[in-house]
Backbone bond lengths (Angstrom), bond angles and torsions (degrees), N, CA, C in turn:
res aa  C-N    CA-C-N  psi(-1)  N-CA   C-N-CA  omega(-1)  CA-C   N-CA-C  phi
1 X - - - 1.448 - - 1.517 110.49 -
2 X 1.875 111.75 -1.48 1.687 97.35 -156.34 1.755 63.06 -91.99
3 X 0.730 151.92 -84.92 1.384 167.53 -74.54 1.903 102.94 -99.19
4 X 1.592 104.51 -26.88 1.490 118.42 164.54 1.361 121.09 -67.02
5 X 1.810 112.80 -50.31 0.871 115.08 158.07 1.550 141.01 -38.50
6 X 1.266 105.36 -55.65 1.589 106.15 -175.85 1.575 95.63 -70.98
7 X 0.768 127.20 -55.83 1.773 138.02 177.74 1.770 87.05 -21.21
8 X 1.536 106.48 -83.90 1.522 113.78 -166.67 1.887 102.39 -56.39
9 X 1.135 118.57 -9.75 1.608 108.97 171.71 1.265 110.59 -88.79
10 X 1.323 135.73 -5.18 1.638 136.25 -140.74 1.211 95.10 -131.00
11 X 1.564 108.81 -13.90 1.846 107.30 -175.92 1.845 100.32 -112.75
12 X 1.025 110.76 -23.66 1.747 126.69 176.52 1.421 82.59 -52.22
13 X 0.947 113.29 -96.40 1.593 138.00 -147.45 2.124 105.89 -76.19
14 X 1.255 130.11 46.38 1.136 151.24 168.49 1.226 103.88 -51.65
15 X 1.310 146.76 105.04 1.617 143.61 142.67 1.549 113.47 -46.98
16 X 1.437 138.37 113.96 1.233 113.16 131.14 1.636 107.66 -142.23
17 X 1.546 102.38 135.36 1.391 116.37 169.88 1.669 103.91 57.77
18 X 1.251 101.48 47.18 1.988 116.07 -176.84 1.120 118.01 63.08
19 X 1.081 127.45 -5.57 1.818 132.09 166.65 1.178 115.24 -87.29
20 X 1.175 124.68 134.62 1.194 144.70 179.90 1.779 114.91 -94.37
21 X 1.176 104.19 110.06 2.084 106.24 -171.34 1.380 102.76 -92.98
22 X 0.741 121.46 159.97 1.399 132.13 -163.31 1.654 104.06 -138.07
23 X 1.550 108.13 81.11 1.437 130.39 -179.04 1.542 105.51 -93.08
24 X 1.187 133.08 31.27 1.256 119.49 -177.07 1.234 119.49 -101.66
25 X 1.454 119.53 -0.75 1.622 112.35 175.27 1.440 106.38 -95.56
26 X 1.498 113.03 -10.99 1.509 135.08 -170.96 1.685 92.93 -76.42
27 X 1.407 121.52 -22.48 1.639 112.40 -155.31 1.756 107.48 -77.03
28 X 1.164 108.50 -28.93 1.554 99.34 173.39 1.210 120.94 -83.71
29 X 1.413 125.44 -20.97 1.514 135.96 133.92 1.711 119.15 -3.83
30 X 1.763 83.19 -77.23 1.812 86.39 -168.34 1.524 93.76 -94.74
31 X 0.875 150.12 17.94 1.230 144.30 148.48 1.550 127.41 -51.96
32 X 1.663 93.48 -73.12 1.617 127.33 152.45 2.126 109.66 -24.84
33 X 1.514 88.31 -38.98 2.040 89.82 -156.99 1.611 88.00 -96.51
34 X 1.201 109.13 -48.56 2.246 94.97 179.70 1.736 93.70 -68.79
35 X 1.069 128.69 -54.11 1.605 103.58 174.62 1.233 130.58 -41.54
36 X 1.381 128.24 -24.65 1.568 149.08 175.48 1.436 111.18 -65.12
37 X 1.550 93.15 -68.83 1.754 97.40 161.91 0.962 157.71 -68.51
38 X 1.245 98.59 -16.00 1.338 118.18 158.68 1.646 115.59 -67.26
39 X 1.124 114.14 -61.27 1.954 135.93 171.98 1.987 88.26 -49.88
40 X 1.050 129.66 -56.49 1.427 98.83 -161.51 1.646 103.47 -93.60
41 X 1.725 119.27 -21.92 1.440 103.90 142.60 1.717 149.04 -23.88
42 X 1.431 94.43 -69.30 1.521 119.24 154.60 1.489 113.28 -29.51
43 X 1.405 100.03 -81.07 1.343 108.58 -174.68 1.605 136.16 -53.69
44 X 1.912 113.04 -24.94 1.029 115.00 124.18 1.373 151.48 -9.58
45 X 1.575 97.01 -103.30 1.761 111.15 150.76 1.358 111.18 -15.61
46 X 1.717 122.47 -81.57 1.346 107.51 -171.88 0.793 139.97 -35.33
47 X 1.822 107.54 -53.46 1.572 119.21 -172.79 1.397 118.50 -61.09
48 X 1.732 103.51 -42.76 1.982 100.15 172.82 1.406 101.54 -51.63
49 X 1.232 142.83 -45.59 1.375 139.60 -161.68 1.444 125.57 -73.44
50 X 1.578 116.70 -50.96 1.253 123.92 141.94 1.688 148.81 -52.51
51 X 1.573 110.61 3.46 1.336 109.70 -139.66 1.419 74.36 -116.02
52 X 1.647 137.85 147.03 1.494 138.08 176.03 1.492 95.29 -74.55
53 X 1.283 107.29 142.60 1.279 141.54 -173.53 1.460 114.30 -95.48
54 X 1.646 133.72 -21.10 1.106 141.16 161.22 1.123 110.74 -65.44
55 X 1.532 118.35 126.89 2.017 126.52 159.33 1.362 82.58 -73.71
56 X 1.398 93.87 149.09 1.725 115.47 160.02 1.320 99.38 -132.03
57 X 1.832 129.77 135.80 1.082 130.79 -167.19 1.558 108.53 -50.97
58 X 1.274 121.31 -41.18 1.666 129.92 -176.49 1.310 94.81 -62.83
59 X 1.490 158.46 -9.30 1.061 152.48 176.14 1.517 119.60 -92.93
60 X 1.607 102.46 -15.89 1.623 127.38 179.45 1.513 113.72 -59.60
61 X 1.393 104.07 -38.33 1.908 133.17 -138.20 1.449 92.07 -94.45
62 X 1.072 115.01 154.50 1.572 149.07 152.60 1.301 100.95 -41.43
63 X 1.794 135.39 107.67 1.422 110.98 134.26 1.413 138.44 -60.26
64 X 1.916 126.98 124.18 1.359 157.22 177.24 1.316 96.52 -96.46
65 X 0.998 151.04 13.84 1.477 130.24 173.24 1.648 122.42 81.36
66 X 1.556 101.74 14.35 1.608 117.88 -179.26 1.886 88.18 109.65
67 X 1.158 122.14 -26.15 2.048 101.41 179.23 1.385 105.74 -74.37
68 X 1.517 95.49 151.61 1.775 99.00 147.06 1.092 164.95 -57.69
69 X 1.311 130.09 66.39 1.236 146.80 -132.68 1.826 105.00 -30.10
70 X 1.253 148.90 116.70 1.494 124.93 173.81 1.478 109.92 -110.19
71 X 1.096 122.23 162.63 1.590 119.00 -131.45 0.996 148.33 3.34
72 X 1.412 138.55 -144.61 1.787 132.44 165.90 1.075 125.69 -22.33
73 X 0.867 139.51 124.06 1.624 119.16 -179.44 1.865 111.91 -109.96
74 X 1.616 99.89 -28.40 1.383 103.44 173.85 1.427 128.42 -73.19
75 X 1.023 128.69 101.49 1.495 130.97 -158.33 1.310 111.32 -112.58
76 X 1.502 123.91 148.49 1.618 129.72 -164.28 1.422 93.66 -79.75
77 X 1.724 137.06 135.53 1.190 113.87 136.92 1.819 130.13 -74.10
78 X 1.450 99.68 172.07 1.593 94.45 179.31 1.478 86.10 -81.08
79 X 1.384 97.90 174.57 1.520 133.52 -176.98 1.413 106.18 -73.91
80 X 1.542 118.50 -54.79 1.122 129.83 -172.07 1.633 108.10 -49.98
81 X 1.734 135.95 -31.72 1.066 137.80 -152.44 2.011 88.36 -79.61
82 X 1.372 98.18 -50.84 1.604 103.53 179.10 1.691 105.79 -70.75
83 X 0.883 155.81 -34.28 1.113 144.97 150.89 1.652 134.07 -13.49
84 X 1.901 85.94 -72.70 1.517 102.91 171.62 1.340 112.21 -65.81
85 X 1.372 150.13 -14.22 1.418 163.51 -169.76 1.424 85.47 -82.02
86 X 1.937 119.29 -79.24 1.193 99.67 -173.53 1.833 136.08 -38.84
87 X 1.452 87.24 -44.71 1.806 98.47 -161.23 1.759 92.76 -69.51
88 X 0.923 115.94 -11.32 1.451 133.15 -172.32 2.078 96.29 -72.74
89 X 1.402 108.15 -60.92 1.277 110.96 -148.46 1.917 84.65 -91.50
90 X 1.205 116.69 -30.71 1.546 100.66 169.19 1.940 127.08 -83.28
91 X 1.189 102.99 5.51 1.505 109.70 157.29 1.630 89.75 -114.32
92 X 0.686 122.73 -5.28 1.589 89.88 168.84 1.837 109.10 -93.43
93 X 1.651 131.84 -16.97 1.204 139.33 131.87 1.283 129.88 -24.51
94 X 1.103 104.95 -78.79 1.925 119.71 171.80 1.737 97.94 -50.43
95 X 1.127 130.08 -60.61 1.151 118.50 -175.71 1.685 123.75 -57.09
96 X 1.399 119.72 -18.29 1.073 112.18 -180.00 1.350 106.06 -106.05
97 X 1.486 137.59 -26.99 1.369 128.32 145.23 0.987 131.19 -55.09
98 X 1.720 132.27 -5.89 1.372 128.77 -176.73 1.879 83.61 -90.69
99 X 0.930 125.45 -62.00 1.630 136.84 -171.45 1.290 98.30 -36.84
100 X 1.539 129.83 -51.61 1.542 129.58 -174.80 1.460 90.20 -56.33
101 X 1.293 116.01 -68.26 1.407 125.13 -143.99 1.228 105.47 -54.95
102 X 1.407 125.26 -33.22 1.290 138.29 -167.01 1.683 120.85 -80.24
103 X 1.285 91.43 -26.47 1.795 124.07 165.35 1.868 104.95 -40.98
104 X 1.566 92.59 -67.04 1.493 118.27 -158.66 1.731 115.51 -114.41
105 X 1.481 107.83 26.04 1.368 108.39 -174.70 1.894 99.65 -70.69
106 X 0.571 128.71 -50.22 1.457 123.67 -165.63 1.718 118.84 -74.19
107 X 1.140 91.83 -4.45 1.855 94.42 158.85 1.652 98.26 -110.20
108 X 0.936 133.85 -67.59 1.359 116.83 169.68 1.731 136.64 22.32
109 X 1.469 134.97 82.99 1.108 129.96 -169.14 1.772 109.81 -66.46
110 X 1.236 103.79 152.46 1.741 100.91 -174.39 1.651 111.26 -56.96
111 X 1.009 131.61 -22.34 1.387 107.23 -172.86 1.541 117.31 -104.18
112 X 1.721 116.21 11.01 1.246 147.30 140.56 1.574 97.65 -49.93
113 X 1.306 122.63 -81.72 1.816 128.64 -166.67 1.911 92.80 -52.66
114 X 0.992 110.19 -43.80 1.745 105.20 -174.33 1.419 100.86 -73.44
115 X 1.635 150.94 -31.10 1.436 135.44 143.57 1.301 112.80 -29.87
116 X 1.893 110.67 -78.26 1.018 107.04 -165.25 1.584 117.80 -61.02
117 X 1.128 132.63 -10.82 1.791 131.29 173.39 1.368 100.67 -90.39
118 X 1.166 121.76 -10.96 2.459 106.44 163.82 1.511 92.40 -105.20
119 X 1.399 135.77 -19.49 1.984 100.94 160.55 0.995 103.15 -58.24
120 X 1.580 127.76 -64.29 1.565 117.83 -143.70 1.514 113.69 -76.86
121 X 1.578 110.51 -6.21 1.713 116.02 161.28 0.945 120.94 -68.07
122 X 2.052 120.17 -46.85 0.841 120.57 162.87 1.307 135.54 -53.50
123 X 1.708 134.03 -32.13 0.891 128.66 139.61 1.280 132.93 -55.86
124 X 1.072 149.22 -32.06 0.957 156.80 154.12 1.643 113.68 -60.97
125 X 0.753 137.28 -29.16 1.651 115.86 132.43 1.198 133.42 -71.08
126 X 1.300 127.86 -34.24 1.683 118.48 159.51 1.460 113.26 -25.73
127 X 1.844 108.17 -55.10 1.146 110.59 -144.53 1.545 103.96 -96.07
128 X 0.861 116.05 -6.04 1.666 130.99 146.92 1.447 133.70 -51.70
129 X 1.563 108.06 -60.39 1.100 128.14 143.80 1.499 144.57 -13.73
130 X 1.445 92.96 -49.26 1.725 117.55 -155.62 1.951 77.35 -110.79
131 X 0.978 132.13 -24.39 1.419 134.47 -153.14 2.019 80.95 -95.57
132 X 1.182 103.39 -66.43 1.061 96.80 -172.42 1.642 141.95 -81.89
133 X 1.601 95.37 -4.08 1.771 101.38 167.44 1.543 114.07 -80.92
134 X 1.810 104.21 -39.17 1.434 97.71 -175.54 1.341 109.07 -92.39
135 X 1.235 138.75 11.13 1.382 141.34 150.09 2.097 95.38 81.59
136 X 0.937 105.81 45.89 1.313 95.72 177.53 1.593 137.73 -66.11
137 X 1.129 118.59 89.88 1.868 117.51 -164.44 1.877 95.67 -72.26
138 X 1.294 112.04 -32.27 1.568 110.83 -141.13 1.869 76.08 -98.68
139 X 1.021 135.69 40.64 1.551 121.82 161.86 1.580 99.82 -98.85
């Protein structure tokens, strides 16, 4: 706990160019984020260190669910599977910025509403786009 302390005194009291910043609500912030990195650092480190270092051919192979994989096992996907993912994750975008927007439309200054009407064009041509090069019937 001493070691938080001085931390949160060392960021209070910041010099630059004779002003004094006032980083102290920020200190459990970066506290929180070198503790993070450190913990998924760590956890790193270990695992290369602990983890057996021998391939064993059964470690080579395709998991089947305990069968033997019989022939190829690496297979091309279609395009279309990554496609629908995209058009997937950009309406799922527009949908959660239209919901904000919709929150706070009436404080909103006008050239805020003129942003938000070239994203959702812009999306809305992406998704046009992607609709209409790969010819999708099965969406």
């Amino acid at each position: 706990m001493n070691v938080l302390y001085v931390i949160r005194n060392v960021l209070i009291t910041v010099h630059t160019n004779r002003k004094i910043m006032n980083y102290g609500p920020y200190a459990p912030v970066l506290i929180f984020a070198v503790v993070s990195v450190l913990f998924a650092g760590v956890g790193m480190l270990l695992s290369s260190l602990l983890r057996p270092s021998k391939m064993e051919p059964l470690k080579e192979t395709t998991y089947e669910c305990g069968e033997v994989p019989i022939g190829d096992t690496r297979i091309q996907f279609h395009f279309q599977y990554y496609m629908f993912a995209l058009i997937f994750v950009i309406a799922d975008v527009l949908t959660v910025f239209l919901a904000l927007w919709a929150y706070s439309f009436s404080t909103m200054s006008l050239y805020a509403k003129f942003l938000m009407l070239v994203f959702v064009g812009l999306l809305t041509i992406g998704i046009l786009y992607a609709l209409k090069k790969e010819e999708i019937l099965w969406i």
